[in-house]
N, C-alpha and C positions, 0 to 999 in steps of 0.2 A: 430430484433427490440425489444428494452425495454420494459417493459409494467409501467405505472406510477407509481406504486406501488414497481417495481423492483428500479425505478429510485431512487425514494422517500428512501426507505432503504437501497442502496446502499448510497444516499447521508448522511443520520442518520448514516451509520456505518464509513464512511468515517469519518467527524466529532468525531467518539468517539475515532477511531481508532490512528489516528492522537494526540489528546488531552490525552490518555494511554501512547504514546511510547515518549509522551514531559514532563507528568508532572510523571511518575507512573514508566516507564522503561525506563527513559534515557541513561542508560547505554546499551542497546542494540546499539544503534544509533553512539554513541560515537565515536567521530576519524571523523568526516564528519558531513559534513549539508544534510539531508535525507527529503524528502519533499515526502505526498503521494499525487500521482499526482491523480488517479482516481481508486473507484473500480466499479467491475463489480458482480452482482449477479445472479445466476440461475434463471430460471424460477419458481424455488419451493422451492427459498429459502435455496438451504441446503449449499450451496457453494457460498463464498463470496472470490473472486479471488483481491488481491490490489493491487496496482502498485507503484515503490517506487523510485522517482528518486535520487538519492546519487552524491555529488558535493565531492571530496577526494579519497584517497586511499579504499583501500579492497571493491570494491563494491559488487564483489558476496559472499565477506566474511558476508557483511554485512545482507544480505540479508538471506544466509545461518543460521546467529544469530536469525534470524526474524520468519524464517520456522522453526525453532527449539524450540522457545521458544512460538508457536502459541497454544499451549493447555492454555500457560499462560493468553495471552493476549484475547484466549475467555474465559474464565472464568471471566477475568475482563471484556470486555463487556457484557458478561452475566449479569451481576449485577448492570451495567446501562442501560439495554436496556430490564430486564425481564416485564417492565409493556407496553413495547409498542409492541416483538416481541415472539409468543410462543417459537419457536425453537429458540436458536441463530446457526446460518450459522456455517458449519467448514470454516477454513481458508489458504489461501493459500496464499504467497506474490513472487511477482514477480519483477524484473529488468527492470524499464522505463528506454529505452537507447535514446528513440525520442530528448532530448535534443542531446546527445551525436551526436547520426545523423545528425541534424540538422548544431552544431559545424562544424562537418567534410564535407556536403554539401557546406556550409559557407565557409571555406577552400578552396576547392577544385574551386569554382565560382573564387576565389579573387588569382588564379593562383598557389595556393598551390599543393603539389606533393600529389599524393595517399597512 
């Protein structure tokens, strides 16, 4: 269970983290519509896990771009987020497939094959 505080900065990082890879590195995203759907943060703050749903091709390409260039994109939330968070969180992003599942339960209900 969260504590309100984890909520609260996971919801801040989410927001900036989001507004970085739209207006700042677009080019990571490229080739698909990437939408982050939720993060999660430690209890102490040091690890900030994000979740990224991808509607197109290369999605764990995508993704893989994302884990790779994460030193980048904390340094840019660093520099919007040093007056509100002493540490900023390392980073990690991960593959929301919950949509994809959901599709394929969809399917599967309306007589489609496995």
């Amino acid at each position: 269970n969260e504590s309100k505080r984890q909520l609260r900065v996971a919801k801040l990082i989410q927001q900036e983290i989001a507004d970085i890879l739209q207006r700042e590195l677009p080019g990571l995203t490229a080739g698909g519509l990437t939408t982050l759907t939720k993060v999660r943060v430690t209890p102490d703050l040091s690890l900030a896990r994000y979740y990224v749903s991808i509607l197109g091709q290369n999605k764990q390409a995508t993704v893989d771009k994302l884990n790779e260039a994460r030193a980048d994109v904390r340094l840019r939330l660093g520099q919007r987020l040093r007056h509100q968070l002493r540490i900023v969180p390392q980073l990690e992003c991960y593959l929301d497939d919950s949509l994809d599942y959901i599709d394929r339960i969809d399917h599967l209900l309306n007589g489609g094959e496995a």
